[in-house]
C-alpha positions, 0 to 999 in steps of 0.5 A: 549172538556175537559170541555164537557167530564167532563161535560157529565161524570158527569151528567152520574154518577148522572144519575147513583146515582139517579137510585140507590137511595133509593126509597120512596113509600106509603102503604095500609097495613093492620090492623086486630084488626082495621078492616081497611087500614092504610097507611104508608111510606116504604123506601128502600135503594139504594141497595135493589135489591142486594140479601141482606135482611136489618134491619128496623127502624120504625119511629113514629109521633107526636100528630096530625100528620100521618105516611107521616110526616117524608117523607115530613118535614125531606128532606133528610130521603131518604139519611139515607136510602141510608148511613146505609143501612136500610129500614125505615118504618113511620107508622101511629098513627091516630092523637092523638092513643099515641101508646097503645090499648086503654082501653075505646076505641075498635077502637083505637089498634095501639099498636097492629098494630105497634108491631105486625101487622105491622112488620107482613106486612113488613117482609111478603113483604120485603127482612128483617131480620125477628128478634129483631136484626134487628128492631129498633123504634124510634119516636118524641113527642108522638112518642117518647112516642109510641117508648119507650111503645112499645119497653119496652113492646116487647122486642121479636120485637125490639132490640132498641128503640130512643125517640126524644123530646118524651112525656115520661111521661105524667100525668103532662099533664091531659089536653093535646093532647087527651089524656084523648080520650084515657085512661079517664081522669085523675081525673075518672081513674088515674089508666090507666095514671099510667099504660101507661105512659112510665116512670112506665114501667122500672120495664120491662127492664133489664140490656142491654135488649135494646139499648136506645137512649133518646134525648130531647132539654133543651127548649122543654116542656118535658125536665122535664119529660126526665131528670126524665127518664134519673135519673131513668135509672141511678137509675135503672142501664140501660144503654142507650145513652141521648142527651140533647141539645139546642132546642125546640119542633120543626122539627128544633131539630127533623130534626138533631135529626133523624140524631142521631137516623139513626146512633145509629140505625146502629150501633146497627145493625152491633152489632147484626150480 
């Protein structure tokens, strides 16, 4: 009978964890500039229905994937949710937009979308906090890149900004991940691979203007490209967090690195209340 009773108390309090546990669903937001539905995946914490409103973090994909990337290959986003507290929104960076409003292709205005439409959308239908201080963006690969452009450039939208394995600079890579789709090639226009590539852009940070966290494996192919922004930031005397650890450019590294993301995030977040 005492193993009965303990057994029946403990499939009640799952039955309780799991009807407050966060909850996973998928979007049609809205993209004016786009004219069209972009999808994404909106998790809400375990405590959502509380009175509350809750700090976002934004998570980019990588090249070639889309916004339920996250949701599918990291099993356990949901629990993220839940520990600190946040919602997490994982948009869509259509294959191969590198985050930016293209400028040889109309169709292609996601920095748009992610810095300014999307957070619109969000805040118009969530319990938010509606400010920098209570946003944060980060993203792997090409998302690391789109996570830094955009945080570097909206300062007004985002308080922090984490790159994980993130293509910081790409002009070593003229012939990769579509890039030229984007900008032109590098040979016809160098001008915009100057432009937009992130590792140019610490002319627009100042001091602790942003909390940064950059985080890429000693094995990745971007390894290069990140110990140059670490050395920058240093040189530059911007403060931020960089992880350099064993690993490579997979979910593998991705998958622990989030974890890494999720708490500096909050922390951030509980500085800014």
């Amino acid at each position: 009978m005492k193993l009965f009773r303990n057994l029946s108390f403990l499939a009640f309090s799952l039955l309780a964890f799991s009807s407050f546990a966060a909850k996973v669903d998928t979007v049609d937001t809205y993209s004016t500039s786009m004219k069209k539905t972009i999808k994404a995946v909106v998790i809400t914490p375990d405590s959502y229905a509380s009175g509350k409103v809750f700090p976002v973090l934004y998570l980019l994909h990588g090249y070639s994937g889309n916004y339920s990337d996250w949701a599918k290959k990291h099993l356990t986003i949901n629990e993220l949710a839940d520990q600190y507290q946040m919602m997490i929104v994982c948009a869509d960076g259509n294959f191969s937009s590198w985050y930016f409003d293209s400028p040889i292709d109309p169709s292609y205005k996601y920095e748009t979308y992610v810095a300014s439409e999307l957070p619109a959308w969000i805040d118009s239908r969530y319990k938010t906090v509606k400010s920098r201080e209570g946003r944060g963006i980060a993203g792997l690969s090409m998302g690391g890149h789109g996570a830094l452009y955009l945080a570097f450039k909206h300062q007004d939208v985002f308080g922090a900004a984490g790159s994980m394995s993130g293509g910081v600079d790409f002009r070593p890579f003229p012939n990769n991940w579509d890039i030229a789709k984007r900008l032109g090639t590098y040979a016809q226009t160098p001008e915009n691979w100057e432009k937009y590539t992130v590792i140019n852009l610490l002319h627009l940070l100042t001091p602790n203007s942003l909390a940064l966290l950059i985080d890429c494996g000693t094995e990745d192919f971007f390894y290069g490209v990140n110990e140059n922004l670490h050395a920058k930031l240093i040189e530059r005397n911007i403060p931020h967090d960089y992880i350099s650890r064993p690993g490579a450019h997979n979910w593998g590294y991705w998958n622990k690195a989030l974890t890494y993301q999720a708490l500096f995030m909050k922390q951030f977040f509980d500085r800014k209340k």
